[in-house]
C-alpha positions in Angstrom: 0.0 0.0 0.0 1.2 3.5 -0.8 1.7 5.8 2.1 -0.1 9.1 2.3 2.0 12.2 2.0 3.7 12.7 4.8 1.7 15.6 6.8 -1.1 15.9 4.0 -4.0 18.3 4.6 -7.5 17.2 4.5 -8.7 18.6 1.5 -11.6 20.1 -0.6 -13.2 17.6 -2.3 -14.5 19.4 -5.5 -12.6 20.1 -8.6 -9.8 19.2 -9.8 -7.0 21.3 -12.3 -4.7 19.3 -13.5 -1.3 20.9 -15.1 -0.4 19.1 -18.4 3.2 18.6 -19.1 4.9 16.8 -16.0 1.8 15.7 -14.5 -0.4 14.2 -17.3 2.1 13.5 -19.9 6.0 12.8 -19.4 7.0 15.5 -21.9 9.0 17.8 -20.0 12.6 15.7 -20.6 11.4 15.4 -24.1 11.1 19.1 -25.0 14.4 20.1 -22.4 16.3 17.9 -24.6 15.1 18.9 -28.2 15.7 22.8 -27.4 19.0 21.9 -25.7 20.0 20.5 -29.4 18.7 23.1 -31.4 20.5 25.9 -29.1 23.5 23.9 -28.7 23.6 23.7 -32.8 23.1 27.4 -32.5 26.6 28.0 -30.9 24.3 28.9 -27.2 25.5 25.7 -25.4 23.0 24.1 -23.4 22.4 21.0 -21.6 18.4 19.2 -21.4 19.1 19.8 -17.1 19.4 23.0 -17.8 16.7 23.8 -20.2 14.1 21.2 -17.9 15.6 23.2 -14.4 15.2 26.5 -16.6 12.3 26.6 -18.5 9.2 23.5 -17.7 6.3 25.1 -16.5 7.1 28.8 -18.1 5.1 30.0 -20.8 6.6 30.6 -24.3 6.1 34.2 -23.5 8.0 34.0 -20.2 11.0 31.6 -21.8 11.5 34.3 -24.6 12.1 37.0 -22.0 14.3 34.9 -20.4 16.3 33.9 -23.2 16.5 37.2 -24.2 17.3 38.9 -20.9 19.6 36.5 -19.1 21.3 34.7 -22.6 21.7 37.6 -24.8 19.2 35.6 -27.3 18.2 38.1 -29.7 15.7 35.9 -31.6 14.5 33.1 -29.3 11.5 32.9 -30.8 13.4 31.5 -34.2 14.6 28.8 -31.7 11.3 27.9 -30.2 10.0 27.5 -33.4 12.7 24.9 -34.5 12.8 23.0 -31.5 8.6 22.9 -31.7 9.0 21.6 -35.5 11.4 19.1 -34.2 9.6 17.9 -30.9 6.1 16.9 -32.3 7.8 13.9 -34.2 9.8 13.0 -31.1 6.4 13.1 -29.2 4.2 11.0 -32.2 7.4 8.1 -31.4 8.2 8.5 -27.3 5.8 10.1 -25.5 3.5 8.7 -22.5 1.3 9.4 -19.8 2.7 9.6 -16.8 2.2 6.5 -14.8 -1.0 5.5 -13.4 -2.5 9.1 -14.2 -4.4 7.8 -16.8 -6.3 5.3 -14.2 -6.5 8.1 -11.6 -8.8 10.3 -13.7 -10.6 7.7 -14.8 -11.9 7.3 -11.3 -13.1 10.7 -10.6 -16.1 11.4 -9.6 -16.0 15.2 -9.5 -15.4 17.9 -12.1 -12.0 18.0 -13.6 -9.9 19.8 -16.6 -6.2 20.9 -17.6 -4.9 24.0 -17.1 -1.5 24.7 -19.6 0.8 26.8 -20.3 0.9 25.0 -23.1 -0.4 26.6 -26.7 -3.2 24.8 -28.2 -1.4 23.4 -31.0 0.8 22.1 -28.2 -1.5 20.5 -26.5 -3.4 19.2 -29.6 0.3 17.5 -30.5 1.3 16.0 -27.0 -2.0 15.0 -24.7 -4.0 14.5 -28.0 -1.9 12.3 -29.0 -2.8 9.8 -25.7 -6.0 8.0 -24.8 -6.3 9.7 -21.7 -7.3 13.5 -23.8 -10.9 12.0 -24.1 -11.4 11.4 -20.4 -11.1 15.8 -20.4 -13.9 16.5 -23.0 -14.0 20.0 -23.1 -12.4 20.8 -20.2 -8.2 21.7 -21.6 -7.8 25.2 -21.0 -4.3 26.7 -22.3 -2.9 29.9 -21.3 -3.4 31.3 -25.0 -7.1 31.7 -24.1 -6.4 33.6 -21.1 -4.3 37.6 -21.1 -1.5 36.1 -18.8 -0.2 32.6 -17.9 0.4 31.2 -14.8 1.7 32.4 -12.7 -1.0 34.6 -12.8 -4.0 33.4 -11.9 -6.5 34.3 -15.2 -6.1 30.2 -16.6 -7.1 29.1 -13.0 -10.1 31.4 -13.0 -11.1 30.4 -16.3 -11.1 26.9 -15.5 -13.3 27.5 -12.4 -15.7 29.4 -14.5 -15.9 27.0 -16.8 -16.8 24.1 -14.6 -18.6 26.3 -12.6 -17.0 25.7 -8.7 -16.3 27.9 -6.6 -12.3 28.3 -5.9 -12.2 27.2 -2.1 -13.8 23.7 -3.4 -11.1 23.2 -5.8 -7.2 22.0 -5.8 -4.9 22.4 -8.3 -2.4 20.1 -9.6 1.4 20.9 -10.9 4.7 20.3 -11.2 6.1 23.6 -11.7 5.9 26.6 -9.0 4.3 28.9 -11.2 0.9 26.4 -11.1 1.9 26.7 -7.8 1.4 30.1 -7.8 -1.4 30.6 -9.8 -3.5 28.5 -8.1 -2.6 30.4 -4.9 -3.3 33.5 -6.5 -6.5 32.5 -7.7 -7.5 30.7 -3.9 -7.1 27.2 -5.0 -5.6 24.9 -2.6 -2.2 24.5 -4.5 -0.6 20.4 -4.5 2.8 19.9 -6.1 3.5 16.5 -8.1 6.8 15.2 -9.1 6.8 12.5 -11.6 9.1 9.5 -10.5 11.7 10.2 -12.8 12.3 13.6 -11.8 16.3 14.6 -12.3 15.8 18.0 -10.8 17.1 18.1 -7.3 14.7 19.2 -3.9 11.7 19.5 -6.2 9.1 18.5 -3.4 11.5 21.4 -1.2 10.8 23.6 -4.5 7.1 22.9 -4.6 6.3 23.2 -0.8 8.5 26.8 -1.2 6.1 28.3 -4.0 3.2 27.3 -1.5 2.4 23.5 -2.1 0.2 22.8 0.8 1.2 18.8 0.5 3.6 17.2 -2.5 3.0 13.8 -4.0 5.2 12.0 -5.4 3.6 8.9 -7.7 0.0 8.6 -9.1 -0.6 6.2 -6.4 0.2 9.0 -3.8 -1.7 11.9 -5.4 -5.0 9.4 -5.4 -4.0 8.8 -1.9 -4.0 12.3 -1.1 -7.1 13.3 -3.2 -9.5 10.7 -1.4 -10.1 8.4 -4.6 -9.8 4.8 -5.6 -6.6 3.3 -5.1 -4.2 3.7 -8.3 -2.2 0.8 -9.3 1.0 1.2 -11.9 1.8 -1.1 -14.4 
């Protein structure tokens, strides 16, 4: 049996916001390591550790800046365009869900949806690519529908308009601390996830800094935490 999180809250047992990429779907190593190699071939040097520690979770809007502010990048947009033309293939060939998510959803019994900082065609060319994209309907909201992306909290908001909750009955799920911070912002009870091949170091220190009120660390132990039916992993 899979321990609860160690000091996990009780918590609200209405909807559920799911981050995408790291928490759904394994693609952050996939995309660190494509636009490592296309800014590598650049002459900017990077490593995939980097780029994952870096960038997963930002926005492209954010990353840009980044690029642009703390690389001397003067057209990082050129690069995020490669690396996107060369990551869909990699994604049609490699990528999964993360393990046991897929059965996790499935035994919801309360509203749910995804709330990216993906772009649509993103998300279209990662999660649609999976069986689990069905069990969302409707309900995948990116940050291009929205004036800012997380970390503010406008995706959040849209999401609990949308399924019509109110925020104190809701939890958001991520990865990254600026879902951490949106959902904060937006008075969602914020829970970290990090998947079980996670290479950054501290991340459930990094999480519970941005403001995760608990961190799991498997499928298993986010259905723990969440109150539903016990996941199991292939």
């Amino acid at each position: 049996m899979t321990a609860r999180p160690t000091g996990a809250p009780d918590l609200p047992r209405g909807a559920i916001i799911f981050d995408c990429d790291g928490v759904l779907i394994d693609s952050e190593p996939l995309s660190a390591a494509v636009l490592a190699d296309v800014l590598t071939e650049a002459g900017h040097p990077a490593t995939a550790f980097e780029i994952h520690t870096r960038f997963s979770g930002l926005a492209a809007i954010d990353m840009i800046a980044a690029m642009r502010a703390e690389d001397g990048i003067h057209e990082p947009e050129r690069f995020l365009e490669a690396s996107r033309a060369a990551l869909f293939p990699r994604f049609a060939r490699e990528l999964e869900a993360v393990a046991g998510i897929e059965a996790l959803v499935s035994a919801l019994d309360r509203p749910y949806c995804v709330a990216s900082n993906s772009g649509i065609e993103r998300l279209d060319r990662s999660l649609g690519l999976l069986p689990i994209r069905a069990l969302f309907g409707p309900h995948v909201y990116s940050a291009e529908m929205v004036p800012r992306p997380k970390p503010a909290p406008d995706l959040i908001e849209l999401c609990l308009e949308r399924l019509g909750v109110a925020a104190r009955d809701s939890v958001m799920i991520d990865d990254n601390p600026p879902g951490i911070e949106a959902a904060r912002a937006a008075g969602v009870v914020p829970i970290g996830f990090v998947t079980p091949g996670e290479t950054r170091p501290a991340r459930e220190a990094v999480l519970r800094e941005a403001g995760a009120v608990a961190v799991a660390t498997s499928a298993e132990q986010l259905a723990h935490l969440l109150g539903v039916a016990p996941v199991a992993v292939a």
